[in-house]
C-alpha positions as CSV (number, residue, x, y, z in Angstrom):
1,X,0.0,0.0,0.0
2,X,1.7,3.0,-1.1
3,X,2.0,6.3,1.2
4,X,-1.2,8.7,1.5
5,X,-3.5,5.3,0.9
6,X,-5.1,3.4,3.9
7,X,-8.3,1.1,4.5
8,X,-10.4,0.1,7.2
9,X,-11.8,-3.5,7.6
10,X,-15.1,-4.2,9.8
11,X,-16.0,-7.4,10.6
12,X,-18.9,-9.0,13.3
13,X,-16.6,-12.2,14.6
14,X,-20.2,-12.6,17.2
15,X,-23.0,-10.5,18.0
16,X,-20.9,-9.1,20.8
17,X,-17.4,-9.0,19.2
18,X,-16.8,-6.5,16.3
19,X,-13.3,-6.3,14.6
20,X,-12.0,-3.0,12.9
21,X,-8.4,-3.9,11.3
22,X,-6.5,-0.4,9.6
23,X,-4.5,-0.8,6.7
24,X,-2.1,2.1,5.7
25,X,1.2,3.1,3.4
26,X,3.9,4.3,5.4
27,X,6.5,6.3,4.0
28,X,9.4,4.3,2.3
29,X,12.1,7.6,1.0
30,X,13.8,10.3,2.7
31,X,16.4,11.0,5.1
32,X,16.1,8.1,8.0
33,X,15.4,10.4,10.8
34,X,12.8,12.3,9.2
35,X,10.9,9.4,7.4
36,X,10.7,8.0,11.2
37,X,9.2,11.3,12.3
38,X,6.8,11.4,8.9
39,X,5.8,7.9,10.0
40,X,5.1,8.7,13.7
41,X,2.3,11.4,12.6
42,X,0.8,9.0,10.2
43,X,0.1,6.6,12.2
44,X,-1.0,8.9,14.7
45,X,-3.0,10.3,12.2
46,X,-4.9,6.7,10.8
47,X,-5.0,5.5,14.5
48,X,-7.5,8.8,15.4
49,X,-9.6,8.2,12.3
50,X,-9.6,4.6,12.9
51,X,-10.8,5.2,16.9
52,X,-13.5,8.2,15.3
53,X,-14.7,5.2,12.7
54,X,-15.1,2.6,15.5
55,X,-16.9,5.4,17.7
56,X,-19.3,6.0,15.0
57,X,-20.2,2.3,14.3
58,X,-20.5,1.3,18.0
59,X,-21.3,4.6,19.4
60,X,-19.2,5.9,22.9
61,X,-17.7,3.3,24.8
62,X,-17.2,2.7,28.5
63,X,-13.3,2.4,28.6
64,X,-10.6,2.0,26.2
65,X,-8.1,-0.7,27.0
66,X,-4.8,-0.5,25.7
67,X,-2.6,-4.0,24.7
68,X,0.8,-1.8,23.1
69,X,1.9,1.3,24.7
70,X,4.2,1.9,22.1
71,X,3.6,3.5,19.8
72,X,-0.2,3.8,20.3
73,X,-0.3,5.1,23.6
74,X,-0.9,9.1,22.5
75,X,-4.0,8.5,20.5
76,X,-5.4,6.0,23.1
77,X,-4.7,9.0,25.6
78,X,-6.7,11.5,23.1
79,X,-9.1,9.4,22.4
80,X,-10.0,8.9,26.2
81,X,-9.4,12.4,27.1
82,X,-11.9,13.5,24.6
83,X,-14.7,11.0,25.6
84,X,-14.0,11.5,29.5
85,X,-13.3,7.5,30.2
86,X,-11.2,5.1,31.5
87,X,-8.1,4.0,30.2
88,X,-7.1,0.8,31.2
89,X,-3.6,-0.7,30.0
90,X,-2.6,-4.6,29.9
91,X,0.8,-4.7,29.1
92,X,3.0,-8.3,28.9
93,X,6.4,-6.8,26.9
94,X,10.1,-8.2,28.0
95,X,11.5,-5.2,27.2
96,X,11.2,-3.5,31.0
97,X,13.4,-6.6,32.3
98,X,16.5,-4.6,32.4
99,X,18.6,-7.8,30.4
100,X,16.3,-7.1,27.0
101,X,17.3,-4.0,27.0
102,X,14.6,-2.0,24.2
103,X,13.2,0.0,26.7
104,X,14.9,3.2,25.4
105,X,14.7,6.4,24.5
106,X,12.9,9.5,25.1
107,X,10.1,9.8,23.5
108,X,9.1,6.3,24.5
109,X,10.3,6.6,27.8
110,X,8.2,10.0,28.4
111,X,5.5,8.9,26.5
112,X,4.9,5.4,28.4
113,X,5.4,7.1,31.8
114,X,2.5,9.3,30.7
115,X,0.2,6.9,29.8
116,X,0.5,4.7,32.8
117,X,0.5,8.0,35.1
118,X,-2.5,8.3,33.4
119,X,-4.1,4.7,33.3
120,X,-6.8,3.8,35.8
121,X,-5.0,0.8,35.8
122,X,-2.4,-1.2,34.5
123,X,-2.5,-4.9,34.3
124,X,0.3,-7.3,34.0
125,X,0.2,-10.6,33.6
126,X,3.3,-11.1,36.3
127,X,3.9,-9.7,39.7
128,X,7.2,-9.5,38.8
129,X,6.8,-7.4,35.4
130,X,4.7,-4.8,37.6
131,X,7.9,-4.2,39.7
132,X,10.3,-4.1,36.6
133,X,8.1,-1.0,35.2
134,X,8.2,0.6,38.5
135,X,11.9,0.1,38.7
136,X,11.7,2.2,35.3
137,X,10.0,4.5,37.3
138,X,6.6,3.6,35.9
139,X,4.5,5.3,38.3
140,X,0.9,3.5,38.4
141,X,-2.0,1.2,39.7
142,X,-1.2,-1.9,38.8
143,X,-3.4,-5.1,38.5
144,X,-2.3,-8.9,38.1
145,X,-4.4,-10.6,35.1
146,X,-2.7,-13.7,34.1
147,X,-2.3,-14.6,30.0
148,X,-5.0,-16.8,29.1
149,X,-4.8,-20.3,27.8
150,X,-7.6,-22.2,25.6
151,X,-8.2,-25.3,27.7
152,X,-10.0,-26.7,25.1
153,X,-7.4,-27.1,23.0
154,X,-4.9,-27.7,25.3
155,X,-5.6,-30.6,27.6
156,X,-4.6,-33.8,28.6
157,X,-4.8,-36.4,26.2
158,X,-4.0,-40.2,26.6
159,X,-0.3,-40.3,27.1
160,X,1.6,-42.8,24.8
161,X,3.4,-46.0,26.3
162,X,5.4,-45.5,28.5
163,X,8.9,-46.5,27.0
164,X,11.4,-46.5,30.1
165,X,12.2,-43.0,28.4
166,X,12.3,-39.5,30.3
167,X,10.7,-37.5,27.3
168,X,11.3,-33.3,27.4
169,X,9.8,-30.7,25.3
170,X,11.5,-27.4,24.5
171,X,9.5,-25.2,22.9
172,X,10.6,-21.5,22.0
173,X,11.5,-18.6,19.3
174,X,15.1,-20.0,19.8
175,X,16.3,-16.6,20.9
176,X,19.8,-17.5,22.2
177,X,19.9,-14.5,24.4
178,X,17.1,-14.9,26.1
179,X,15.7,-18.5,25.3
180,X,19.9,-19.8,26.5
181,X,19.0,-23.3,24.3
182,X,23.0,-24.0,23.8
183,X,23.2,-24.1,27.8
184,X,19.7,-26.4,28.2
185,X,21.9,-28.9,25.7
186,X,24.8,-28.5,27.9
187,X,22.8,-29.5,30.6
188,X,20.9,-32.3,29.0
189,X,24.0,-33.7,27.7
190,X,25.2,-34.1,31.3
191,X,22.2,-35.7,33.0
192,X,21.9,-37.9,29.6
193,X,25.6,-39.2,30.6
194,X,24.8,-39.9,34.1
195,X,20.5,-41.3,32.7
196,X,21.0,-42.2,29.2
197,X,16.9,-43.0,29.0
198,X,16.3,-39.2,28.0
199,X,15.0,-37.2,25.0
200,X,14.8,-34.2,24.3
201,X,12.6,-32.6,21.7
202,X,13.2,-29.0,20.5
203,X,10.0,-26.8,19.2
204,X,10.9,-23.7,17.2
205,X,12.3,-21.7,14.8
206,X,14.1,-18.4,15.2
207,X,17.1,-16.5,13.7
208,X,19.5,-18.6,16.2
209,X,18.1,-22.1,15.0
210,X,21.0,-22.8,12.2
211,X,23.7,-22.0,15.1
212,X,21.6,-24.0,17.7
213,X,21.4,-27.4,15.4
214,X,25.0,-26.8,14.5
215,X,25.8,-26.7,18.5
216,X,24.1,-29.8,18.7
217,X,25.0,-31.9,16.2
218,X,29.1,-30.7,17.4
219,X,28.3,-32.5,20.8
220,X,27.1,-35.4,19.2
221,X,23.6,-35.2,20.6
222,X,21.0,-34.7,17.1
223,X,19.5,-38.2,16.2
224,X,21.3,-39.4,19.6
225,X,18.9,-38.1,22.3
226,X,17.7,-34.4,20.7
227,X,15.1,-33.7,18.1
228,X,14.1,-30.9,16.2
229,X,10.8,-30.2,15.2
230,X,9.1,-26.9,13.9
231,X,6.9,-24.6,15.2
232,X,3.5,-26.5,15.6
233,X,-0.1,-25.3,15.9
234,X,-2.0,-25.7,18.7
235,X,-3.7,-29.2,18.3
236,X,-0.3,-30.4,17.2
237,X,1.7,-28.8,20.2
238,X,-1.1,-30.6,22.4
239,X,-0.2,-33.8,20.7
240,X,3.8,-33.2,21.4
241,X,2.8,-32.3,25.4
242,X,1.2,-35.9,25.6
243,X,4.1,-37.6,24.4
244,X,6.2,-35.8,26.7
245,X,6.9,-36.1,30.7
246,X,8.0,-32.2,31.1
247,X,8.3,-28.8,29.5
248,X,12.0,-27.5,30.1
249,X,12.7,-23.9,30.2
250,X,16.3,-22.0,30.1
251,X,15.5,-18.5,29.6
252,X,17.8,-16.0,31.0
253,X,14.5,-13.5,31.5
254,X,11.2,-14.1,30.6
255,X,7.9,-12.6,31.9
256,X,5.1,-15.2,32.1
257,X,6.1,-17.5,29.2
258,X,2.4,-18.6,28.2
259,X,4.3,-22.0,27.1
260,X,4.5,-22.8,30.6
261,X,0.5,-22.2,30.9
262,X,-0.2,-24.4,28.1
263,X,1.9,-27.3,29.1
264,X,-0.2,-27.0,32.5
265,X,-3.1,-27.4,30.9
266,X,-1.8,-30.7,29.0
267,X,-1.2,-31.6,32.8
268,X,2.8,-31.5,32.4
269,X,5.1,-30.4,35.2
270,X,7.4,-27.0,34.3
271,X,11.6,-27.0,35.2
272,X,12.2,-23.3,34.6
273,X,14.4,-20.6,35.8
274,X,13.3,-18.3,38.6
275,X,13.2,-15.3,36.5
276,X,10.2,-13.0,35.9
277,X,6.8,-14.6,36.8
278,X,7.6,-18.0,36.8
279,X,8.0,-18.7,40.1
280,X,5.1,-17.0,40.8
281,X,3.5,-20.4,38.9
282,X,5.8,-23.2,39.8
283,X,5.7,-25.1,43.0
284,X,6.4,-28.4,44.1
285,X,3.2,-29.5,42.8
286,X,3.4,-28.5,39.6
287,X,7.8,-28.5,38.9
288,X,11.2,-27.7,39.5
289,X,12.3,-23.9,39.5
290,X,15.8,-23.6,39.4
291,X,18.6,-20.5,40.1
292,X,18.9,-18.9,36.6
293,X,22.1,-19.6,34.5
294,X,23.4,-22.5,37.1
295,X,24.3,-25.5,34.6
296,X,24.4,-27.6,37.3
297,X,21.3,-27.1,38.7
298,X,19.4,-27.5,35.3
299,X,21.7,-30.9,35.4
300,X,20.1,-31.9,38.9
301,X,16.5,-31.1,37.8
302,X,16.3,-32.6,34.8
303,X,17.7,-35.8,36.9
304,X,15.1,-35.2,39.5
305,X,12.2,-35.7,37.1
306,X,13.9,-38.6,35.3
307,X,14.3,-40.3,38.8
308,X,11.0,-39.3,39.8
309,X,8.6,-39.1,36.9
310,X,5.4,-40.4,39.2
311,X,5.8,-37.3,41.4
312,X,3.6,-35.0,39.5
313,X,-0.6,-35.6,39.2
314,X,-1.0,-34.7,35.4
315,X,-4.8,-34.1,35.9
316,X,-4.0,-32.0,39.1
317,X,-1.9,-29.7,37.0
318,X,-4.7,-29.6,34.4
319,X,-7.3,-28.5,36.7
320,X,-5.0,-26.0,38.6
321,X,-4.9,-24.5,34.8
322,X,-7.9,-24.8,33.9
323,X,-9.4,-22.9,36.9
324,X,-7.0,-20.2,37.0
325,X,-5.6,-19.3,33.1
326,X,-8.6,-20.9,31.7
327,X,-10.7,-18.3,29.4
328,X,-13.2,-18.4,31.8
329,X,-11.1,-17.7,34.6
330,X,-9.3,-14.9,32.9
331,X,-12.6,-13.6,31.2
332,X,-14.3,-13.3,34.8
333,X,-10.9,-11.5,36.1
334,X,-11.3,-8.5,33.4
335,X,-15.1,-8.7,33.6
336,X,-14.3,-7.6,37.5
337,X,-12.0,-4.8,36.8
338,X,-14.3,-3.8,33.7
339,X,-17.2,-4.0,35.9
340,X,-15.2,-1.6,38.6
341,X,-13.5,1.0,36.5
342,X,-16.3,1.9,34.1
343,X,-19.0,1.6,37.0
């Protein structure tokens, strides 16, 4: 779409549920600083006329809640000053964990401290996020709201027979800086040497993927006790979480990886790193949280469940899930806070 053209989509998904999707042609030429700046006010620009098209179709709402704070955050903060009602903001980003790193610069900086100054309330899905925007001194209400899993999709299914095999699912973006795969195959590798009855599958795709097959196959581990599979779609992942014994995590920061959600859901027990939310999720009953970036202690956990695979209730774990990330459960949790802000 070139520059100066744009076009708005309506669609009913439901009687209640109405979808307007904007299309529009950004600038392409021109000095990079100022095409940035040209870019800025038009979507500024497409974002009010989208908001004054959805107002006119659905007449005034109650509240406008916000999912991206940046870059939409001034229009959201016009379009609620105009029409005098609550903003409310539900934000899930890695970048306020201070080891991502892309929470910079000014104008985001002052613009996001603006809008959550001026949020009735902000809602994370972690404890732990809502004190990493305050450390970025994000000065707010904040509420806890969980990401959502579809437990209708993702649920126990009849495990297959058991083999004598510990089974392990990875499943990620294979982001090496964050997702740390090379050290979760370091760590495999030496609790495979000391249990050789493990296997680990590997989910994913991701601009580190051709470096993190190549580490593998160096340490003699693809074909040998490590598979890679592609990214799968829900159904299929499902499928994967029944043929497996536990999700493994490595992440060197996460917020609530909804990963960890779903494999509740298929009744599987998490290992993960206490970084972020997780161990705001993980207990004794439902995994293994170990100290972030301690090879050895990844080692040890992965052992434990090997040694001890009968120690986790999968239907427990699913009905923990199910009752608290569930899309009822997390529909009911924003129905309150809907219910409370816009009276």
């Amino acid at each position: 779409m070139k520059e100066g053209e744009f076009r708005l989509d309506r669609k009913e998904l439901n009687p209640n549920l109405h979808e307007i999707v904007l299309y529009y042609g950004k600038s392409e030429g021109g000095l990079r600083i100022l095409r940035s700046w040209k870019n800025w006010k038009l979507l500024q620009k497409h974002l009010d006329f989208a908001l004054l098209k959805a107002t006119e179709h659905e007449g005034k709402p109650d509240l406008l809640h916000l999912q991206v704070i940046w870059p939409f955050g001034s229009a959201a903060l016009r379009f609620v000053k105009k029409h005098r009602i609550p903003l409310l903001v539900t934000e899930h980003w890695t970048g306020y964990q201070p080891e991502d790193g892309r929470y910079r610069g000014g104008m985001m900086k002052r613009m996001t401290a603006k809008v959550v100054r001026k949020a009735s309330a902000v809602i994370t899905v972690s404890q732990q996020l809502a004190s990493a925007m305050q450390q970025c001194k994000l000065r707010g209400r904040y509420e806890t709201i969980s990401n959502v899993v579809d437990t209708s999709v993702f649920s126990p299914e009849q495990a297959t027979q058991d083999s004598g095999t510990t089974r392990f699912i990875h499943v990620s973006s294979l982001d090496e800086a964050q997702k740390n795969v090379t050290g979760l195959l370091k760590a495999f590798a030496a609790a495979k040497k000391k249990h050789p009855a493990m296997q680990l599958t590997i989910v994913g795709s991701g601009n580190d993927e051709s470096a993190i097959k190549r580490f593998s196959n160096e340490m003699g581990l693809t074909t040998r006790g490590v598979e890679f599979k592609p990214f799968a779609d829900a159904p299929a992942l499902n499928a994967l979480f029944a043929q497996s014994d536990a999700l493994v995590l490595n992440s060197r920061y996460e917020n609530q990886p909804v990963v960890m959600l779903e494999a509740f859901a298929c009744g599987l027990p998490v290992v993960a790193p206490a970084v972020g939310g997780i161990p705001e999720w993980i207990d004794a009953s439902r995994g293994i949280v170990f100290p972030a970036g301690h090879h050895d202690a990844l080692t040890e956990a992965l052992l434990q469940v090997a040694l001890n695979r009968s120690a986790w209730n999968r239907k427990t774990i699913a009905d923990f899930a199910r009752e608290n990330v569930g899309k009822e459960a997390i529909a009911a949790a924003h129905d309150r806070i809907y219910a409370y802000f816009a009276g």
